[in-house]
Structures are given as structure tokens and as C-alpha cells.
mmJSON file of the N, C-alpha and C atoms, coordinates in Angstrom:
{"data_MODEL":{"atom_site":{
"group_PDB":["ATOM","ATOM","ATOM","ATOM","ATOM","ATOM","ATOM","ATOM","ATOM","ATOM","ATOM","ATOM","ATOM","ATOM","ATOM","ATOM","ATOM","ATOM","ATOM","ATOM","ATOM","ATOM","ATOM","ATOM","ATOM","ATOM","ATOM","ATOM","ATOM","ATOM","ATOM","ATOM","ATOM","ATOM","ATOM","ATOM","ATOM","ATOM","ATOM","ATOM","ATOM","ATOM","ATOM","ATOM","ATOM","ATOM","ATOM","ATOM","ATOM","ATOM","ATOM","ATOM","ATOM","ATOM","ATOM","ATOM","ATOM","ATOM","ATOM","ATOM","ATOM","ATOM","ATOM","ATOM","ATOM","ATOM","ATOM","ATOM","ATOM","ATOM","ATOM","ATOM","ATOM","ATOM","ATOM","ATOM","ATOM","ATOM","ATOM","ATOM","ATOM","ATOM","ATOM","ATOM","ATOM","ATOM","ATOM","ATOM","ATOM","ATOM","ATOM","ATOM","ATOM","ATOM","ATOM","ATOM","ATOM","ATOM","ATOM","ATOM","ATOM","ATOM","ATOM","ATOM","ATOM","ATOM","ATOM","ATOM","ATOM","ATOM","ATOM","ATOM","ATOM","ATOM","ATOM","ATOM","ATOM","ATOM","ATOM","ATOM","ATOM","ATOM","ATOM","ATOM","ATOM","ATOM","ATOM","ATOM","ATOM","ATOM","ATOM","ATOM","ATOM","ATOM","ATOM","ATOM","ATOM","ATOM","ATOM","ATOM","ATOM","ATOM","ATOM","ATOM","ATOM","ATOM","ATOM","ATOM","ATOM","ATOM","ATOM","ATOM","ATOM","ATOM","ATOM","ATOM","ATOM","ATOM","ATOM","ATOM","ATOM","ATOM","ATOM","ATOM","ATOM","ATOM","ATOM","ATOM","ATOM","ATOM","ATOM","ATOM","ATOM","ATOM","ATOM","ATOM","ATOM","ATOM","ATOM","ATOM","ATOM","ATOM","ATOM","ATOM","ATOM","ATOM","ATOM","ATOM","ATOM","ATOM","ATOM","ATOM","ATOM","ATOM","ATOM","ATOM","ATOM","ATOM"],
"id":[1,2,3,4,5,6,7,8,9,10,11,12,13,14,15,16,17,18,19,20,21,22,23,24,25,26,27,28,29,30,31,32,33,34,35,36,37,38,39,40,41,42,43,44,45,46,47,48,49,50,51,52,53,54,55,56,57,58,59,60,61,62,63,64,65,66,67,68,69,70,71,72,73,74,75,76,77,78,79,80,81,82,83,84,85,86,87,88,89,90,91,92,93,94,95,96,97,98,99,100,101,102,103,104,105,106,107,108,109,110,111,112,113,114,115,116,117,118,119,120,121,122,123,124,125,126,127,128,129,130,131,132,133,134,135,136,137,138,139,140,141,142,143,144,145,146,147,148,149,150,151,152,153,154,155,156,157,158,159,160,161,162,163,164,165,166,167,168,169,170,171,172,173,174,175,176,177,178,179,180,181,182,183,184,185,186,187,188,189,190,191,192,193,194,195,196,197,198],
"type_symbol":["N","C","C","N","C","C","N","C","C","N","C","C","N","C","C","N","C","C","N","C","C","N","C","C","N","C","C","N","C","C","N","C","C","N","C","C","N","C","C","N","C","C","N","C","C","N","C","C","N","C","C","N","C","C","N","C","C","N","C","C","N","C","C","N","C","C","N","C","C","N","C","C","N","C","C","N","C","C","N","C","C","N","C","C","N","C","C","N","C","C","N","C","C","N","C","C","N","C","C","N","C","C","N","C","C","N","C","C","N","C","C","N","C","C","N","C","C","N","C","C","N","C","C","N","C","C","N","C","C","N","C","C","N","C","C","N","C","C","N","C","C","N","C","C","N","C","C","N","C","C","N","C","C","N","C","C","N","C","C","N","C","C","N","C","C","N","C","C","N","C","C","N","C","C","N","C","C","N","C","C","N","C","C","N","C","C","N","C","C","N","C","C","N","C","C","N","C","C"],
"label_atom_id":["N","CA","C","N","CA","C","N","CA","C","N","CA","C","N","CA","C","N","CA","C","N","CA","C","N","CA","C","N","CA","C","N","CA","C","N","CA","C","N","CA","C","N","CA","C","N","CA","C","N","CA","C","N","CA","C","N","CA","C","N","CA","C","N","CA","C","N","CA","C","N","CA","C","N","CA","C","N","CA","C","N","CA","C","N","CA","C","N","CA","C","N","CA","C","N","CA","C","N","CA","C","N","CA","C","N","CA","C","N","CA","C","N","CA","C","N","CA","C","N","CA","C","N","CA","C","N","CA","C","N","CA","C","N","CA","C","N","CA","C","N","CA","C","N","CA","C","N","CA","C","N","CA","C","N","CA","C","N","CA","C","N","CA","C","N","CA","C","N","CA","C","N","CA","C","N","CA","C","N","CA","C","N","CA","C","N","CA","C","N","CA","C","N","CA","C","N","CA","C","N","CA","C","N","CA","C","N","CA","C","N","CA","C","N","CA","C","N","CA","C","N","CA","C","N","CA","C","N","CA","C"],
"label_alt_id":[null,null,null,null,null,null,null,null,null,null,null,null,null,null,null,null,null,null,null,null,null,null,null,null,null,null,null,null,null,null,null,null,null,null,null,null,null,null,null,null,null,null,null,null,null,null,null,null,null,null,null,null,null,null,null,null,null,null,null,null,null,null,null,null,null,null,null,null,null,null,null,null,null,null,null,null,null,null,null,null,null,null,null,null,null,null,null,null,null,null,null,null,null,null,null,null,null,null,null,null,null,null,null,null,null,null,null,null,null,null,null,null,null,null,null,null,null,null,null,null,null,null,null,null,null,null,null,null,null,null,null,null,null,null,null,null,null,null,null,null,null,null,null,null,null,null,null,null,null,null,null,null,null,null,null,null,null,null,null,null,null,null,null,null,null,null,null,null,null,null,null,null,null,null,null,null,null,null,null,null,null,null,null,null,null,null,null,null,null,null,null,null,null,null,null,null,null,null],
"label_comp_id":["UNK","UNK","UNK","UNK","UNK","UNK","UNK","UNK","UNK","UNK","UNK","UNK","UNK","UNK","UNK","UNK","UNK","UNK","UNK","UNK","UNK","UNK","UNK","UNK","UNK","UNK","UNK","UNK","UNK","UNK","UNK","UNK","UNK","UNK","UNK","UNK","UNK","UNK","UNK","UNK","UNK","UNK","UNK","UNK","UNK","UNK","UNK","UNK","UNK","UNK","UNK","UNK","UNK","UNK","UNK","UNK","UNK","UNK","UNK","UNK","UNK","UNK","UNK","UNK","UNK","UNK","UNK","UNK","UNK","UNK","UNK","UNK","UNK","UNK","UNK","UNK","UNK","UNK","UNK","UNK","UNK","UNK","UNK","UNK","UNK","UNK","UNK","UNK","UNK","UNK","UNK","UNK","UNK","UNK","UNK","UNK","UNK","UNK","UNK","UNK","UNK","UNK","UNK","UNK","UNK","UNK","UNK","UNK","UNK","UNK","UNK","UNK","UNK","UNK","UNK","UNK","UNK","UNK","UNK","UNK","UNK","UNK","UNK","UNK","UNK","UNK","UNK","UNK","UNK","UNK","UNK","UNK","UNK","UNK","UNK","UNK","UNK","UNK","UNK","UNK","UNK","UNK","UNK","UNK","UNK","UNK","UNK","UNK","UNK","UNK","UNK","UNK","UNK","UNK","UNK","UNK","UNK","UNK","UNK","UNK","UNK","UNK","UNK","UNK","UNK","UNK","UNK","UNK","UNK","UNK","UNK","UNK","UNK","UNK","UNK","UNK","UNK","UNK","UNK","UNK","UNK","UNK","UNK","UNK","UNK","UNK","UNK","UNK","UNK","UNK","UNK","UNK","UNK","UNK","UNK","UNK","UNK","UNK"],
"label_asym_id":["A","A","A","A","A","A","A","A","A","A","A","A","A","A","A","A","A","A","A","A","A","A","A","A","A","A","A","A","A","A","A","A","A","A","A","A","A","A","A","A","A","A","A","A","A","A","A","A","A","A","A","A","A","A","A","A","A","A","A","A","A","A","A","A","A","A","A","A","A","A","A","A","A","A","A","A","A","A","A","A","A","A","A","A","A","A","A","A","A","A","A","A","A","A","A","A","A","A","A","A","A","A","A","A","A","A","A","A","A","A","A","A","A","A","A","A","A","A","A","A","A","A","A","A","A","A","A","A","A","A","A","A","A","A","A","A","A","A","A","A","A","A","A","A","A","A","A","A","A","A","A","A","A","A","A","A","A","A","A","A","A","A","A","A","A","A","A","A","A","A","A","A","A","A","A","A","A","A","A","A","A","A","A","A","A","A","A","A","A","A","A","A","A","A","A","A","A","A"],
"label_entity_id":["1","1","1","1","1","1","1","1","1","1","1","1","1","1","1","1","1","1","1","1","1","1","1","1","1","1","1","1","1","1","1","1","1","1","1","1","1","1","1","1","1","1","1","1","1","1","1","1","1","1","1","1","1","1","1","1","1","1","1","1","1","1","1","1","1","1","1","1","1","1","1","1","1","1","1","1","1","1","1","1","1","1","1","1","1","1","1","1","1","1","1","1","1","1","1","1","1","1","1","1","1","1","1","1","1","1","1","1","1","1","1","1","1","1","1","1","1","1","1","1","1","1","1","1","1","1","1","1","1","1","1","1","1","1","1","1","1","1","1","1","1","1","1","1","1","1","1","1","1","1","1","1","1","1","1","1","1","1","1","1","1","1","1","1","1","1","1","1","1","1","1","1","1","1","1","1","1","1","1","1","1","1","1","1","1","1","1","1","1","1","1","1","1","1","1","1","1","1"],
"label_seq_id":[1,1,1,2,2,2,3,3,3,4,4,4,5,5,5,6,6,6,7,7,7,8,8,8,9,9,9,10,10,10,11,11,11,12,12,12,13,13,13,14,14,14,15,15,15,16,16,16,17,17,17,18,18,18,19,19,19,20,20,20,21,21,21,22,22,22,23,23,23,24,24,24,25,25,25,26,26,26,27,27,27,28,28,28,29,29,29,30,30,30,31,31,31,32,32,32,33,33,33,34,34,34,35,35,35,36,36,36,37,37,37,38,38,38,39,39,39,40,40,40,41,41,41,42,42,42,43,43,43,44,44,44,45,45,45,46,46,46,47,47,47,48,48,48,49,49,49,50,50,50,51,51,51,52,52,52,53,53,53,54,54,54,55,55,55,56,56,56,57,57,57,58,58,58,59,59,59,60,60,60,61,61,61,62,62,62,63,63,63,64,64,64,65,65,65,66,66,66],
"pdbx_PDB_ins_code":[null,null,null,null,null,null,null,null,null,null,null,null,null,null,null,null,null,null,null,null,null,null,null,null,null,null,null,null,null,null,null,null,null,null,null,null,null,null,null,null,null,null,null,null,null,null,null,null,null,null,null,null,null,null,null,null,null,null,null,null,null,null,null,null,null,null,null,null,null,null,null,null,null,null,null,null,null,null,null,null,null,null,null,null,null,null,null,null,null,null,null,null,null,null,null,null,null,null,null,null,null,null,null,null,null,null,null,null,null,null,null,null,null,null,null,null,null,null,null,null,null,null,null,null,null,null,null,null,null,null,null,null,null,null,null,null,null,null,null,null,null,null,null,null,null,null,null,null,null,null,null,null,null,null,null,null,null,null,null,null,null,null,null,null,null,null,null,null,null,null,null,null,null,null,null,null,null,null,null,null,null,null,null,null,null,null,null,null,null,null,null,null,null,null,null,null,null,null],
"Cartn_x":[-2.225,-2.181,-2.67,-3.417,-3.235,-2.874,-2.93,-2.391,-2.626,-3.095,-3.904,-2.683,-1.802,-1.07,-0.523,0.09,0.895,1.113,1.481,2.079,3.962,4.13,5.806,5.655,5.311,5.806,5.196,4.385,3.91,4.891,5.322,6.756,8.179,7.998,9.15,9.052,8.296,8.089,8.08,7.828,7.76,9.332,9.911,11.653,12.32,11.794,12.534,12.339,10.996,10.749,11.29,11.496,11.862,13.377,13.653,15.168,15.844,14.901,15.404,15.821,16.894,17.521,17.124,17.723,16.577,16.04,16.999,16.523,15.137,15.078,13.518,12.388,12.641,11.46,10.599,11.119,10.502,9.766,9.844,9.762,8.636,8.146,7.131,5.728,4.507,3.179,2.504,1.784,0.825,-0.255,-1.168,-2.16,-3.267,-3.827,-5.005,-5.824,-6.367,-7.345,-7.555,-6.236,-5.682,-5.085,-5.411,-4.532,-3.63,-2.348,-1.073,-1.015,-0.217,-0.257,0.702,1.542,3.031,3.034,3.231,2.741,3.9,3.928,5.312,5.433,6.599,6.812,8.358,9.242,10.493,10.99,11.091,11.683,11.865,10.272,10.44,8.791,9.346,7.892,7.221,5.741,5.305,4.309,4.193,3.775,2.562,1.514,0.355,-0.346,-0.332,-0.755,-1.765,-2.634,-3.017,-4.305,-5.079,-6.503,-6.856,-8.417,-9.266,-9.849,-10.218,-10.162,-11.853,-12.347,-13.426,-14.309,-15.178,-15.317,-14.64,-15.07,-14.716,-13.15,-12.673,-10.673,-10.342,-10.954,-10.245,-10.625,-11.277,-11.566,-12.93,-13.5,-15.26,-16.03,-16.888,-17.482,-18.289,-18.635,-19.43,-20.756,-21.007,-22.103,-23.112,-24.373,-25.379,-26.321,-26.53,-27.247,-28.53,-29.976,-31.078,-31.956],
"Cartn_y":[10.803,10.243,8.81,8.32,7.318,6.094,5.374,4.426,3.103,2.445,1.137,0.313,-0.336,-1.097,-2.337,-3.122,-4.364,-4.962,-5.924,-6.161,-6.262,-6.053,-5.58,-4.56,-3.62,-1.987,-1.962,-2.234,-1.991,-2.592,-3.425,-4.125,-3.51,-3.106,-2.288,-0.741,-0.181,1.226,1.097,0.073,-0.258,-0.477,-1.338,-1.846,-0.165,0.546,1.642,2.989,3.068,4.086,3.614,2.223,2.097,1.82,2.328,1.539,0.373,-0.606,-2.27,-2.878,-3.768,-4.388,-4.94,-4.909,-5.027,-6.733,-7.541,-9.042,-9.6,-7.784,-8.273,-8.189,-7.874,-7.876,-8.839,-10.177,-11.506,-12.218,-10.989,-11.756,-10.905,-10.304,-9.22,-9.472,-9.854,-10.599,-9.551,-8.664,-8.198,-8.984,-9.177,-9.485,-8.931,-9.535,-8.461,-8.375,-7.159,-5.934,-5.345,-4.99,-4.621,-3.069,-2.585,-1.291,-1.348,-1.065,-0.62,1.211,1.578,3.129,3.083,4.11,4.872,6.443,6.491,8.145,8.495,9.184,10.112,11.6,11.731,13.36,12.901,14.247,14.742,13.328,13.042,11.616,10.601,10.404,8.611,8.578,7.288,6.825,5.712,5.81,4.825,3.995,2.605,1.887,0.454,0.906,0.409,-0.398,-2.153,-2.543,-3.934,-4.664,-5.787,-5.291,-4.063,-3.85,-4.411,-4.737,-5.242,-3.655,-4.001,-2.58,-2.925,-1.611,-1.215,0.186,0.753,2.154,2.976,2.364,3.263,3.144,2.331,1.898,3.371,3.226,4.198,5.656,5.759,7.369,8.109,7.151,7.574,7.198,8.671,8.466,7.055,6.169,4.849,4.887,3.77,3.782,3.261,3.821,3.11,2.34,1.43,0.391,0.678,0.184,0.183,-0.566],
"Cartn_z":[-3.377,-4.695,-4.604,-5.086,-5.393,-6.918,-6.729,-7.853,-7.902,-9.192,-9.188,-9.975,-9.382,-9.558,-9.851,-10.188,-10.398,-8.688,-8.028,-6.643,-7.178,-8.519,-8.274,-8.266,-8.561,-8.372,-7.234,-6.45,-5.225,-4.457,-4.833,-3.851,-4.071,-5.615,-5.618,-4.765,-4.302,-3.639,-2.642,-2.073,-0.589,-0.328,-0.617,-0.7,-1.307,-1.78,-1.912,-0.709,-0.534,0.47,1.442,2.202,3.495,3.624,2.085,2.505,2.287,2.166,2.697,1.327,1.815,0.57,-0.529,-1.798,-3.299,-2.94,-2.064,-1.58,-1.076,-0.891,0.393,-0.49,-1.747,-3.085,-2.956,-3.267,-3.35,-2.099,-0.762,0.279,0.411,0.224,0.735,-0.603,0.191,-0.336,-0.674,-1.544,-1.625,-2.425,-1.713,-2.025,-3.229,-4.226,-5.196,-4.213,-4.879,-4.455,-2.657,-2.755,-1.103,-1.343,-0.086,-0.213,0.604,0.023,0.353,0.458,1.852,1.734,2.224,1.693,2.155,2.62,3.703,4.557,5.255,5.047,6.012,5.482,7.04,6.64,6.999,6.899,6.817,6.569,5.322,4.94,5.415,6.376,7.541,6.688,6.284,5.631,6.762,6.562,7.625,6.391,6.85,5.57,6.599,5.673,6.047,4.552,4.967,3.929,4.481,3.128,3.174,3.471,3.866,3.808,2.224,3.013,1.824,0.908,-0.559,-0.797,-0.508,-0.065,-0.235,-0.287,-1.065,-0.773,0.556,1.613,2.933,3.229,2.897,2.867,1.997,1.068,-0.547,-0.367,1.119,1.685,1.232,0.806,0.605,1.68,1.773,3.132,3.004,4.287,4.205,3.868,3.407,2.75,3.377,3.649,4.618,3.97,4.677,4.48,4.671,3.674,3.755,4.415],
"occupancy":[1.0,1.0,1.0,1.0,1.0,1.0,1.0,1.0,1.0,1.0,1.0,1.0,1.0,1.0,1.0,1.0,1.0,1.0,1.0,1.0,1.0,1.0,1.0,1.0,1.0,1.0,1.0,1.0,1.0,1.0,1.0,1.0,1.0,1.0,1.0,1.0,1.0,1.0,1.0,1.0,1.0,1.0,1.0,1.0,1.0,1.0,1.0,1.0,1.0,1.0,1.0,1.0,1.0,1.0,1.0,1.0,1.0,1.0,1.0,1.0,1.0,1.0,1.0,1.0,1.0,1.0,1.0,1.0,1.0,1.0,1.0,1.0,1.0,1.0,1.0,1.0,1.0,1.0,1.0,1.0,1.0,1.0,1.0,1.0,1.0,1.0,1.0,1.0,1.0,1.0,1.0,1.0,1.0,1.0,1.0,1.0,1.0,1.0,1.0,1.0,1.0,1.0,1.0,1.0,1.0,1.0,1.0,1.0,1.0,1.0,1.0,1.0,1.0,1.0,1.0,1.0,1.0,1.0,1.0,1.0,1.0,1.0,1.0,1.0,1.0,1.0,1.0,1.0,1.0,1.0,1.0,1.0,1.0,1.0,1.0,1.0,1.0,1.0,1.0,1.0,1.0,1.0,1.0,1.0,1.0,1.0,1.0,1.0,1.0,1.0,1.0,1.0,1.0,1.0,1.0,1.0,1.0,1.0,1.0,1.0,1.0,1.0,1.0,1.0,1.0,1.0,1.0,1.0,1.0,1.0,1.0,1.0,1.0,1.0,1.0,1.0,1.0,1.0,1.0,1.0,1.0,1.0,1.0,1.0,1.0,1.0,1.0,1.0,1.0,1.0,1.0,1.0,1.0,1.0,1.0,1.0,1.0,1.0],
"B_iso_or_equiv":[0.0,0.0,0.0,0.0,0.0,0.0,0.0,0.0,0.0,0.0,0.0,0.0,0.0,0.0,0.0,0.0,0.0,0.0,0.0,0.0,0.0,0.0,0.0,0.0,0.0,0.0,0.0,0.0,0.0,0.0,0.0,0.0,0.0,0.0,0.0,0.0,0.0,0.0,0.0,0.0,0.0,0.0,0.0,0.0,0.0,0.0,0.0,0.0,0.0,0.0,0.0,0.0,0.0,0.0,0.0,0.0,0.0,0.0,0.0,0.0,0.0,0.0,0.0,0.0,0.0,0.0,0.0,0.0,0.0,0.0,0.0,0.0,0.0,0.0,0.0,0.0,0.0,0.0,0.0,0.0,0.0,0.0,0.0,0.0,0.0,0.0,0.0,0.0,0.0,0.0,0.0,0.0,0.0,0.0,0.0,0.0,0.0,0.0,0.0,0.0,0.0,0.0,0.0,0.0,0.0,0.0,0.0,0.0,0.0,0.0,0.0,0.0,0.0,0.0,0.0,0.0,0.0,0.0,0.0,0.0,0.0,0.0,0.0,0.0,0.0,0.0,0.0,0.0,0.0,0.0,0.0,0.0,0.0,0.0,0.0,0.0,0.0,0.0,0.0,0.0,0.0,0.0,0.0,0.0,0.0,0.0,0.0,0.0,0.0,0.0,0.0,0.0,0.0,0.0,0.0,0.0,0.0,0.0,0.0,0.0,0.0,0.0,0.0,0.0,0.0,0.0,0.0,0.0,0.0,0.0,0.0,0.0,0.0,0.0,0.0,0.0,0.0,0.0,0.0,0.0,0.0,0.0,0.0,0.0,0.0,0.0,0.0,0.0,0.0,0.0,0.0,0.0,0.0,0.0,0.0,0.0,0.0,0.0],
"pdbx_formal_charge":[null,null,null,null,null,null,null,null,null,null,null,null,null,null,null,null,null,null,null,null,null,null,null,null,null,null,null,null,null,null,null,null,null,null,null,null,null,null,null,null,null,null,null,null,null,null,null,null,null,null,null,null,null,null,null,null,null,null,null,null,null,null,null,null,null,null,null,null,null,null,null,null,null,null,null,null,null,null,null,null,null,null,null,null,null,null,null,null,null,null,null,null,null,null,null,null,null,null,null,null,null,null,null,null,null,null,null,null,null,null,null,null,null,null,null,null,null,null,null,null,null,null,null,null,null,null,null,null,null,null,null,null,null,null,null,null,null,null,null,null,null,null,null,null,null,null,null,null,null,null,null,null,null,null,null,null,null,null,null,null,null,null,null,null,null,null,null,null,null,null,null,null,null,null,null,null,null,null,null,null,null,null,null,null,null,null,null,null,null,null,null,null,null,null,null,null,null,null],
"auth_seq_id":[1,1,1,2,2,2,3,3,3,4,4,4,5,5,5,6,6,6,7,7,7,8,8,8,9,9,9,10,10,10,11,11,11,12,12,12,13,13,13,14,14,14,15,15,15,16,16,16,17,17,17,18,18,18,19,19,19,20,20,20,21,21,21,22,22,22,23,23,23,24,24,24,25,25,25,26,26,26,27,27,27,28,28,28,29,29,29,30,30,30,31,31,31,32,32,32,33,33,33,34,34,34,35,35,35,36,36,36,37,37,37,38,38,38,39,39,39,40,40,40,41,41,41,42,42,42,43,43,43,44,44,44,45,45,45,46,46,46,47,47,47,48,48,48,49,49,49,50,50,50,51,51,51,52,52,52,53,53,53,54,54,54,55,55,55,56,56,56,57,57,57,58,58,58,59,59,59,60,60,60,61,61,61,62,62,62,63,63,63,64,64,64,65,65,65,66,66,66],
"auth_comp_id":["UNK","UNK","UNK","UNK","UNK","UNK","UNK","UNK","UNK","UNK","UNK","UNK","UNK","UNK","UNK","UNK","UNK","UNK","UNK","UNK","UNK","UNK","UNK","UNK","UNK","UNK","UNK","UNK","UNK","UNK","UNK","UNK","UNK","UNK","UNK","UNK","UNK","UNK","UNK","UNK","UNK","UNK","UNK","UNK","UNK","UNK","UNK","UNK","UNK","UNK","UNK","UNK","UNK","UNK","UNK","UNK","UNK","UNK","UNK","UNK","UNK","UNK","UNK","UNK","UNK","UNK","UNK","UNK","UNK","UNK","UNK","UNK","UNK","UNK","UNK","UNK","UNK","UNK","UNK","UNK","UNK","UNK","UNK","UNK","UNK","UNK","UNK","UNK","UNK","UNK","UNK","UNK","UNK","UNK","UNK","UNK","UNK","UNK","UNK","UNK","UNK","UNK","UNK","UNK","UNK","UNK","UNK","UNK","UNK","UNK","UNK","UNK","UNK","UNK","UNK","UNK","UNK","UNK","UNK","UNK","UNK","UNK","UNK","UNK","UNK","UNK","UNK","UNK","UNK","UNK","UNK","UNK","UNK","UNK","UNK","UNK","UNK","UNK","UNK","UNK","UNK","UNK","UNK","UNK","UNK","UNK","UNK","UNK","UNK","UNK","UNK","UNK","UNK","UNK","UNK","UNK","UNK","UNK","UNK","UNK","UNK","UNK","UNK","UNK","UNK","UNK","UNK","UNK","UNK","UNK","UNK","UNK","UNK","UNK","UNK","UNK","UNK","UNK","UNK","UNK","UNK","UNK","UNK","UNK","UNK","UNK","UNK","UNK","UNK","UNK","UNK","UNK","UNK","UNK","UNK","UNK","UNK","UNK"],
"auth_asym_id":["A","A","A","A","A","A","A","A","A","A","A","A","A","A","A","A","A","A","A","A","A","A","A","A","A","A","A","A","A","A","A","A","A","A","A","A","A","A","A","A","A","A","A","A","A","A","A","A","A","A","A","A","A","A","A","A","A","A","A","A","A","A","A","A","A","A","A","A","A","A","A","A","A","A","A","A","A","A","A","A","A","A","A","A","A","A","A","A","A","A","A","A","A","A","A","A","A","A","A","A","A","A","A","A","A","A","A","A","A","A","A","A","A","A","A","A","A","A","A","A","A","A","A","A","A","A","A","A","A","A","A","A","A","A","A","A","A","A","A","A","A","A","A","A","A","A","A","A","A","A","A","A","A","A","A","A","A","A","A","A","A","A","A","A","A","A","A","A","A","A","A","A","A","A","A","A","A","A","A","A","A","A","A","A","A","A","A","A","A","A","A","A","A","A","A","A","A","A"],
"auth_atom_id":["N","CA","C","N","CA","C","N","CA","C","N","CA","C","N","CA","C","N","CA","C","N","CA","C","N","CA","C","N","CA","C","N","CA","C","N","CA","C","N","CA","C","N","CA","C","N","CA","C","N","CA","C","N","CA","C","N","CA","C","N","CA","C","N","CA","C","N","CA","C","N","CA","C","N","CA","C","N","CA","C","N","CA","C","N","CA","C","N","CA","C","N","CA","C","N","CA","C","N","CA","C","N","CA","C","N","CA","C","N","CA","C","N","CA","C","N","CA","C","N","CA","C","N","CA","C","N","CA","C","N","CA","C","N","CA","C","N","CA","C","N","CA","C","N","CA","C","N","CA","C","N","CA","C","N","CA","C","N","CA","C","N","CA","C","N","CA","C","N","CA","C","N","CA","C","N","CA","C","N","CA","C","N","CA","C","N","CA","C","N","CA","C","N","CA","C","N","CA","C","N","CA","C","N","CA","C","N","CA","C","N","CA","C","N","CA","C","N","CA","C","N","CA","C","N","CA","C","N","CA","C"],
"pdbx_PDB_model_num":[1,1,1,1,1,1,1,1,1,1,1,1,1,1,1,1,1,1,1,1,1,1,1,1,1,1,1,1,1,1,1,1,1,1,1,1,1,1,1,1,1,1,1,1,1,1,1,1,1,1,1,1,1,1,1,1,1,1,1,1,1,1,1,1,1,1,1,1,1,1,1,1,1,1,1,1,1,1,1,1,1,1,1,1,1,1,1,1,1,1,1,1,1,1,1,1,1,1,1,1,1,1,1,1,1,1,1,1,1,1,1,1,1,1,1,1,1,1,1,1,1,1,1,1,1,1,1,1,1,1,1,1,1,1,1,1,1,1,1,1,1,1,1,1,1,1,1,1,1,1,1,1,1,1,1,1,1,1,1,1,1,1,1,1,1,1,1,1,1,1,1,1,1,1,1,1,1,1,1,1,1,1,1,1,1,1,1,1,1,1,1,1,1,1,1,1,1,1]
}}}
């Protein structure tokens, strides 16, 4: 799935999938136009953020240069 977001709801999902206290909201930076990803299985999320967005980040094959 993805989703083009606010950096509070992106901070709020992150502080919820991992667990961590509603405190750690204000402490956690997302940056504009970055991808944040939340991946897991049997309910352990693994969380990968602060890429720059760009076609090849967002899972489109790369684009070659002329």
C-alpha cells in the first residue's frame, strides 16, 4: 500500500506500529518528500525511513539515462 501523507500521521504510525510511547511523537523527524516504510510479518514491524523519494525508491523500474 502505499500513502502520500502529512509527517504527523506518518509519525503517528510509526509510534503505533512499534509500540513506543505516545512521547516519542515529537521526537521523531520526518522529513518532506522522503519515504517512510513499515514491513513486517507475524506482528514485528521493521521500519525503514528518510529515503529521498524518487521513481526507483517508489518501486519503478530505473530509469536510463540518454
Amino acid at each position: 500500500m502505499l500513502a502520500v501523507a502529512e509527517p504527523a500521521v506518518v509519525r503517528a504510525a510509526i509510534v503505533h506500529a512499534l509500540g513506543l510511547p505516545p512521547a516519542l511523537f515529537w521526537r521523531l523527524d520526518v522529513p518532506p518528500l522522503t519515504l517512510t516504510e513499515l514491513t513486517g510479518r507475524s506482528g514485528r514491524w521493521n521500519l525503514r525511513c528518510g529515503r529521498p523519494l524518487t521513481t526507483e525508491g517508489a518501486g519503478a523500474p530505473p530509469q536510463s539515462g540518454s
